[in-house]
N, CA and C atoms as a LAMMPS dump frame, in Angstrom:
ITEM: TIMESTEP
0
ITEM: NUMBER OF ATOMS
348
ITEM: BOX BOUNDS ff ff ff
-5.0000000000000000e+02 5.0000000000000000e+02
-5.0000000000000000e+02 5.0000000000000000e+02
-5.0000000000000000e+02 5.0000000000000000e+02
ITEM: ATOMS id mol type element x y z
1 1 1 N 9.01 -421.609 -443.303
2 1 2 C 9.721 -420.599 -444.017
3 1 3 C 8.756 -419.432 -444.299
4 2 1 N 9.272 -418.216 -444.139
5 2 2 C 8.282 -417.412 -443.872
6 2 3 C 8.421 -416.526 -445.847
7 3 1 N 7.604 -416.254 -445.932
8 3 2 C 6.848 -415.923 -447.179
9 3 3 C 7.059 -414.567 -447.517
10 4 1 N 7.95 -413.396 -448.537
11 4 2 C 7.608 -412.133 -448.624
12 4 3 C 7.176 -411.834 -449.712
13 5 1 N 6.566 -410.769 -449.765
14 5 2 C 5.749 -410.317 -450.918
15 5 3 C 5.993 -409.603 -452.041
16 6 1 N 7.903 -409.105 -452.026
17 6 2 C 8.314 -408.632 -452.409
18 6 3 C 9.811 -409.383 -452.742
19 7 1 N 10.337 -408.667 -453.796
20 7 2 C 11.989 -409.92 -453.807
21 7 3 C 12.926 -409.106 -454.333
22 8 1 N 12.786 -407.552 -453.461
23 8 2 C 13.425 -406.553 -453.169
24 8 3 C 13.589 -406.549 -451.54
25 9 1 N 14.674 -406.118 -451.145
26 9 2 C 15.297 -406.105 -449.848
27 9 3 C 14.632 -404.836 -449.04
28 10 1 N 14.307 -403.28 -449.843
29 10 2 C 13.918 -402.126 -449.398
30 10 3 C 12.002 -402.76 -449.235
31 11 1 N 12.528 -401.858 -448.268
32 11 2 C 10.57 -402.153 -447.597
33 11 3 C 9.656 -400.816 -449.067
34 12 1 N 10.276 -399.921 -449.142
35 12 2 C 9.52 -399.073 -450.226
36 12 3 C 11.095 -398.321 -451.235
37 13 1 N 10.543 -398.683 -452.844
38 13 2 C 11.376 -398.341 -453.243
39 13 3 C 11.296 -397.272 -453.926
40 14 1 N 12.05 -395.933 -453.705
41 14 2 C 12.119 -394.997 -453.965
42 14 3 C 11.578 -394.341 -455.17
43 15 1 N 10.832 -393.857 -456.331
44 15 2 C 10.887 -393.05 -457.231
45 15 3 C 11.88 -392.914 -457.866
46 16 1 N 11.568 -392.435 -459.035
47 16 2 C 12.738 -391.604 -459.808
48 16 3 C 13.318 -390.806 -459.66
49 17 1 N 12.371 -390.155 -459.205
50 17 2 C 12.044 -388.544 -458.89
51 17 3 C 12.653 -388.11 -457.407
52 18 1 N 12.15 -389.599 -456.685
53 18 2 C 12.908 -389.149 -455.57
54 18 3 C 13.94 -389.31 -455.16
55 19 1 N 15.102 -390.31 -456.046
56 19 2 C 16.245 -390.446 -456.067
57 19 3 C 16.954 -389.757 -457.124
58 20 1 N 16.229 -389.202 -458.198
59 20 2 C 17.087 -387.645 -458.316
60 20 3 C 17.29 -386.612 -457.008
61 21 1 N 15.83 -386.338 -456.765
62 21 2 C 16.413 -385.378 -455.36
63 21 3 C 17.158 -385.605 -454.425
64 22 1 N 17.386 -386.851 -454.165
65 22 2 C 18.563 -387.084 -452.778
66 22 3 C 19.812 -387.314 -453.537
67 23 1 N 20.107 -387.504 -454.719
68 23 2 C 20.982 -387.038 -455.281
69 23 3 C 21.634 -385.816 -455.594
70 24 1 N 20.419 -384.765 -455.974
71 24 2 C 20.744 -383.777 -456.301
72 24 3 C 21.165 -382.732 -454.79
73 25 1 N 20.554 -382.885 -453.538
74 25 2 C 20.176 -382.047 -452.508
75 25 3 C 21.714 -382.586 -451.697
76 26 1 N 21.972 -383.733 -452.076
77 26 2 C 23.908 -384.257 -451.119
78 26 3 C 24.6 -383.326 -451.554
79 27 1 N 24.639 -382.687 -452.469
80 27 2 C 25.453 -381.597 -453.105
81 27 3 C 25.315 -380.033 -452.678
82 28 1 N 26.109 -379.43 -451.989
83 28 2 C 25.856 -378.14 -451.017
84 28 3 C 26.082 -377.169 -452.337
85 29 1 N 26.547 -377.437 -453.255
86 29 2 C 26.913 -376.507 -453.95
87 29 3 C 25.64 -376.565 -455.23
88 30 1 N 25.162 -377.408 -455.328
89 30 2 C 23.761 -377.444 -456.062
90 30 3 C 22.889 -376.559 -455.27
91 31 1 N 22.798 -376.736 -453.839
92 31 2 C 21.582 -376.199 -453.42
93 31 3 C 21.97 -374.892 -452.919
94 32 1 N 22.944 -374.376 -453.009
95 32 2 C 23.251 -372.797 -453.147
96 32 3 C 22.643 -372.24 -454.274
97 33 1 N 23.069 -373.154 -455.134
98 33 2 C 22.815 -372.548 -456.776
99 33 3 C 21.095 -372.894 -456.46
100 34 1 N 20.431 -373.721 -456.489
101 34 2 C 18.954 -373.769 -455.951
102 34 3 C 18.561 -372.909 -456.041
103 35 1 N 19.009 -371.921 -454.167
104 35 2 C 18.335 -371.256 -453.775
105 35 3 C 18.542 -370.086 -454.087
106 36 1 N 19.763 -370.01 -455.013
107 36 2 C 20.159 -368.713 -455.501
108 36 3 C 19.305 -368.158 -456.949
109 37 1 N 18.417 -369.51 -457.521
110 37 2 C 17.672 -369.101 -458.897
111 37 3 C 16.444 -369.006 -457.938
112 38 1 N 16.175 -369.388 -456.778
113 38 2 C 14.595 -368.753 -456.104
114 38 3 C 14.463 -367.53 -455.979
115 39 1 N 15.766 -367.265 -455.291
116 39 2 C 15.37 -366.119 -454.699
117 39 3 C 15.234 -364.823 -455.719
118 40 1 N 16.21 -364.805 -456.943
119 40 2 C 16.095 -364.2 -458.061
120 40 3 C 15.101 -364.436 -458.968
121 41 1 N 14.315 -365.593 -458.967
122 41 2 C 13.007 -365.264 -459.445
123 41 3 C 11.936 -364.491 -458.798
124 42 1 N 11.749 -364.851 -457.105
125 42 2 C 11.001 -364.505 -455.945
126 42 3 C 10.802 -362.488 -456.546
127 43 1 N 12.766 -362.249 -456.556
128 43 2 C 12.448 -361.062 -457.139
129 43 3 C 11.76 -360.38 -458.36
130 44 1 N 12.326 -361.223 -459.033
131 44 2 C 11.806 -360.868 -460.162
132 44 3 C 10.225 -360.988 -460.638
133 45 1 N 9.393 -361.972 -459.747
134 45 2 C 7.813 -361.522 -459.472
135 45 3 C 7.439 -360.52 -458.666
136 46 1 N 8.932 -359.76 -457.633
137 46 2 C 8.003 -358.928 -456.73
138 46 3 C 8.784 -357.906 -457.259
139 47 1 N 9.337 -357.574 -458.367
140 47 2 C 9.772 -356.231 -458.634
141 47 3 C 9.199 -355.163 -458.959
142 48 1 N 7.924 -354.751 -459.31
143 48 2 C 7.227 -353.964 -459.426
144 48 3 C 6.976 -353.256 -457.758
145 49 1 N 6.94 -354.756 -456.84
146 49 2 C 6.717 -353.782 -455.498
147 49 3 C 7.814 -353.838 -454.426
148 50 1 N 9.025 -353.965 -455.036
149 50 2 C 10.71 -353.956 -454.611
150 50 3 C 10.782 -352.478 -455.001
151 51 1 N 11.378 -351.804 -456.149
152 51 2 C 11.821 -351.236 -456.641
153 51 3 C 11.038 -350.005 -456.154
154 52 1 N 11.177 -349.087 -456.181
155 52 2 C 10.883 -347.496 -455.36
156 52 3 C 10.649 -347.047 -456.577
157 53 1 N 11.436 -346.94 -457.91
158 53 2 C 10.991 -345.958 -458.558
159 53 3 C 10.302 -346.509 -459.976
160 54 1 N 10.153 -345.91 -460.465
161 54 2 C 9.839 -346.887 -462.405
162 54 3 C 11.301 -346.583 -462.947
163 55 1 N 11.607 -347.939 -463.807
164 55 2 C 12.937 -348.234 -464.115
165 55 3 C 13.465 -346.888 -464.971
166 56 1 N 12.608 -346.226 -465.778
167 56 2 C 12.605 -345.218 -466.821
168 56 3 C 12.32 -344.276 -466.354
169 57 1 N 12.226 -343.567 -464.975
170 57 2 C 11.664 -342.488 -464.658
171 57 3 C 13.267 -341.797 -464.374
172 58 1 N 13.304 -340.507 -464.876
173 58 2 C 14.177 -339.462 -464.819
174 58 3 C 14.096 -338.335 -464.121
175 59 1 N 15.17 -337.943 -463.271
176 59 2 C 15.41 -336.978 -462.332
177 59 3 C 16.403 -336.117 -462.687
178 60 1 N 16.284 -334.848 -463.265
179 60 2 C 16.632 -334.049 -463.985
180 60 3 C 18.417 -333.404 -462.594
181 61 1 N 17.415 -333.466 -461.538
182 61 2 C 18.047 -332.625 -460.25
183 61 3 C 19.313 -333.973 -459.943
184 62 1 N 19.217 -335.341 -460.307
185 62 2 C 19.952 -336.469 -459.096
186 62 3 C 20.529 -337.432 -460.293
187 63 1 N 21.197 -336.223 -460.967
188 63 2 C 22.353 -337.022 -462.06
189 63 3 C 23.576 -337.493 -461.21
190 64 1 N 23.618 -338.657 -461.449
191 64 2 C 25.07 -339.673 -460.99
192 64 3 C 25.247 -339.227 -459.688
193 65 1 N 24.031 -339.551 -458.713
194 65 2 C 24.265 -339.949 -457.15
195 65 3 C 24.928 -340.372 -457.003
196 66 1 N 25.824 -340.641 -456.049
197 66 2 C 26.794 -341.635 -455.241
198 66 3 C 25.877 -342.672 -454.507
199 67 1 N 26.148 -344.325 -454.211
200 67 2 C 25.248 -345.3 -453.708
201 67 3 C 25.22 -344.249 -452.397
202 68 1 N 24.222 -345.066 -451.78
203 68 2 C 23.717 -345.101 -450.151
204 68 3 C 25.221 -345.124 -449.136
205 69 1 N 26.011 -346.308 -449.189
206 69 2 C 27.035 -346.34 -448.596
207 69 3 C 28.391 -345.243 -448.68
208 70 1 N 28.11 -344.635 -449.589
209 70 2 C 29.379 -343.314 -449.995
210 70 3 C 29.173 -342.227 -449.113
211 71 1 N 29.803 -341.543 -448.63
212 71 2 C 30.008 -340.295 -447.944
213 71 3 C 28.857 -339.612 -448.32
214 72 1 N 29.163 -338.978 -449.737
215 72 2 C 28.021 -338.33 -450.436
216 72 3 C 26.897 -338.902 -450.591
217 73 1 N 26.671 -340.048 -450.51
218 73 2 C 25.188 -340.985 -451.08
219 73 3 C 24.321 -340.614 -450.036
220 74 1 N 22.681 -340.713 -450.46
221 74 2 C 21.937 -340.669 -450.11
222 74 3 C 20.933 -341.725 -449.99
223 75 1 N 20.288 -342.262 -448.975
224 75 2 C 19.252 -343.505 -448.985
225 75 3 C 18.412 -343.138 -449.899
226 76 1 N 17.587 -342.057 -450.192
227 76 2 C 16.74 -341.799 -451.456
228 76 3 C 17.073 -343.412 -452.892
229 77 1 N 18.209 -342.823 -452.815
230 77 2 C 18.974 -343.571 -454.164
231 77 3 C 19.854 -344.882 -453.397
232 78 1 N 19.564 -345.87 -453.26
233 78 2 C 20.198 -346.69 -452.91
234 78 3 C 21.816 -347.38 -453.426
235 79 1 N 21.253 -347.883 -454.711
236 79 2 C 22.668 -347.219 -455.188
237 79 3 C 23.023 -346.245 -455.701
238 80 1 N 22.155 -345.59 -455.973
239 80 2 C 22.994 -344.344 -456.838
240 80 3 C 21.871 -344.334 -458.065
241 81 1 N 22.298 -343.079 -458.599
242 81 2 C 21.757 -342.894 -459.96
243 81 3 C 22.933 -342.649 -461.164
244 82 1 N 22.373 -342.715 -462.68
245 82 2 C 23.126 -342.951 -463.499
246 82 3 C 23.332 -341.613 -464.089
247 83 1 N 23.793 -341.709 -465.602
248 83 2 C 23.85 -340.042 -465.857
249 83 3 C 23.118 -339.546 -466.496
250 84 1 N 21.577 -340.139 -466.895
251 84 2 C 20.594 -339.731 -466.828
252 84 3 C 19.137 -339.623 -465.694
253 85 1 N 20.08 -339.613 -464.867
254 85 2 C 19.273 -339.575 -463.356
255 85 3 C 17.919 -340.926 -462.811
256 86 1 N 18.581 -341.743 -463.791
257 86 2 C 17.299 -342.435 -463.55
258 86 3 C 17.909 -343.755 -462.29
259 87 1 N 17.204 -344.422 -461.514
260 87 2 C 17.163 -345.07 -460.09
261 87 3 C 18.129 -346.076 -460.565
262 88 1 N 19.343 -346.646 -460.118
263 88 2 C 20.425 -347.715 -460.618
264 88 3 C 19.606 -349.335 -459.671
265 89 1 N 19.154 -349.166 -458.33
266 89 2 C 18.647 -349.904 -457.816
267 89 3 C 17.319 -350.391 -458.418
268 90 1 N 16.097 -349.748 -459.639
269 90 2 C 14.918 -349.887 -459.424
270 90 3 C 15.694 -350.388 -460.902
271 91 1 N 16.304 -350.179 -461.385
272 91 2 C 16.728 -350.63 -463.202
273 91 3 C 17.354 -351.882 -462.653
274 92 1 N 18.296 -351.854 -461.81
275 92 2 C 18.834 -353.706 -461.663
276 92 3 C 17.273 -354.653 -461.513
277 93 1 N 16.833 -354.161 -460.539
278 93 2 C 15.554 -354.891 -460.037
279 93 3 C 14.767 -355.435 -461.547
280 94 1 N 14.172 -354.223 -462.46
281 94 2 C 13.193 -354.195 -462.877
282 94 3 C 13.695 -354.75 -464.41
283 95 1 N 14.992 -355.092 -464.463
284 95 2 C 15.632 -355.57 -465.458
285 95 3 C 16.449 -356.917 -465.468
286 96 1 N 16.254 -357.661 -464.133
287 96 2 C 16.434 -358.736 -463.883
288 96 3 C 16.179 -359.628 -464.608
289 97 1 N 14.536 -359.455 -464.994
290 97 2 C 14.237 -360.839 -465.909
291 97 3 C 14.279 -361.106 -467.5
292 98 1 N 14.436 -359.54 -468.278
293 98 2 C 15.468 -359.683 -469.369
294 98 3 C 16.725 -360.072 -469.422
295 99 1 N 17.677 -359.501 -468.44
296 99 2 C 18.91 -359.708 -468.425
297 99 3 C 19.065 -361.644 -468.655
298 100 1 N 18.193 -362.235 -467.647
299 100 2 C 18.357 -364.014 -467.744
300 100 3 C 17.899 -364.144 -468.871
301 101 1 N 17.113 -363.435 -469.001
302 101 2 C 16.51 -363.992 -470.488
303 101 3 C 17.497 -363.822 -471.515
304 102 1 N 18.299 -362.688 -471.867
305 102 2 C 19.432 -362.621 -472.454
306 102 3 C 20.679 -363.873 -472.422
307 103 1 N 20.907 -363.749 -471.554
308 103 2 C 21.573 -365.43 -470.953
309 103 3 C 21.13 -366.147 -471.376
310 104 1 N 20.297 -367.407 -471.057
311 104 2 C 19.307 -368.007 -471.739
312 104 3 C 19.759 -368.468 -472.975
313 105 1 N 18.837 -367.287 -473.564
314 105 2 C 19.373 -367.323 -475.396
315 105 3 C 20.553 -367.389 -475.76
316 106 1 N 21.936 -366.528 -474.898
317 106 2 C 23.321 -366.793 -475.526
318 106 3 C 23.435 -368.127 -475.114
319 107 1 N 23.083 -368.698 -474.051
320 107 2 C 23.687 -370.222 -473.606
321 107 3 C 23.549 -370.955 -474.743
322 108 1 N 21.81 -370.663 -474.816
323 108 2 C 20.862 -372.152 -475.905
324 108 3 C 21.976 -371.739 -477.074
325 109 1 N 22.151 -370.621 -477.777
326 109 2 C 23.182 -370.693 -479.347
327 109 3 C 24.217 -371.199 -479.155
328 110 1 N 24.855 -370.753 -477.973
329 110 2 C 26.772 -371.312 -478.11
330 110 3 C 26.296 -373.217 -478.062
331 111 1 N 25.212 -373.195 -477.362
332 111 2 C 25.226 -374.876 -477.216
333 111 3 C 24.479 -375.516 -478.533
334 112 1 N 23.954 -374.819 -479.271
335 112 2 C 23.491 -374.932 -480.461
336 112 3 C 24.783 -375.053 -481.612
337 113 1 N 25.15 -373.941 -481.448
338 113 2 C 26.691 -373.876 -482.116
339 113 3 C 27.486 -375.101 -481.963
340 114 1 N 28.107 -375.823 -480.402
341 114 2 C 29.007 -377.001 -480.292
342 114 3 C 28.74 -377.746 -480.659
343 115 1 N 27.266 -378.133 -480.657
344 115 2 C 26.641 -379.628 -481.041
345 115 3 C 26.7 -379.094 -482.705
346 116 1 N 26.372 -378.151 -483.584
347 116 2 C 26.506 -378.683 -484.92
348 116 3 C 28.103 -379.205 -485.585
């Protein structure tokens, strides 16, 4: 009778860690969402060298551009400018990682709020 060393059936048994991930990664709609908080962080470390203009810089001459894609728009302004002329593309960018951060904090209270 032959002898095993183990009195588990799996030759190596998985982690915790690694049977969260093959749990978590079967799910197509998890790993959208995944890759959808990478890539919005990815930005949000390279926004200083994304963004063309400084988020606060004002253009007296290029009040309320039309985006890039409009008749009138110009690539200068990708999307457009606001009605203080300042870059609508370099303010989404460069305001990305307050905005989550804003989020964030409303999530943590409302969930602070249900549980009391």
């Amino acid at each position: 009778m032959a002898r095993t060393s183990s009195i588990y059936q799996e030759e190596v048994i998985p982690s915790p860690l690694q049977q969260t991930w093959r749990n978590f990664s079967s799910y197509p709609v998890a790993m959208v969402g995944l890759w959808t908080i990478g890539i919005l962080l990815v930005i949000c470390l390279l926004a200083p060298v994304i963004a063309p203009y400084e988020p606060d810089s004002q253009k007296i001459d290029a009040l309320l551009k039309q985006p890039s894609w409009h008749a009138e728009g110009e690539v200068e302004h990708f999307f457009g400018t606001d009605d203080l002329g300042r870059d609508v593309f370099s303010n989404a960018v460069a305001r990305q990682d307050q905005q989550r951060g804003v989020a964030h904090d409303d999530s943590s209270f409302r969930n602070l709020l249900a549980a009391a």
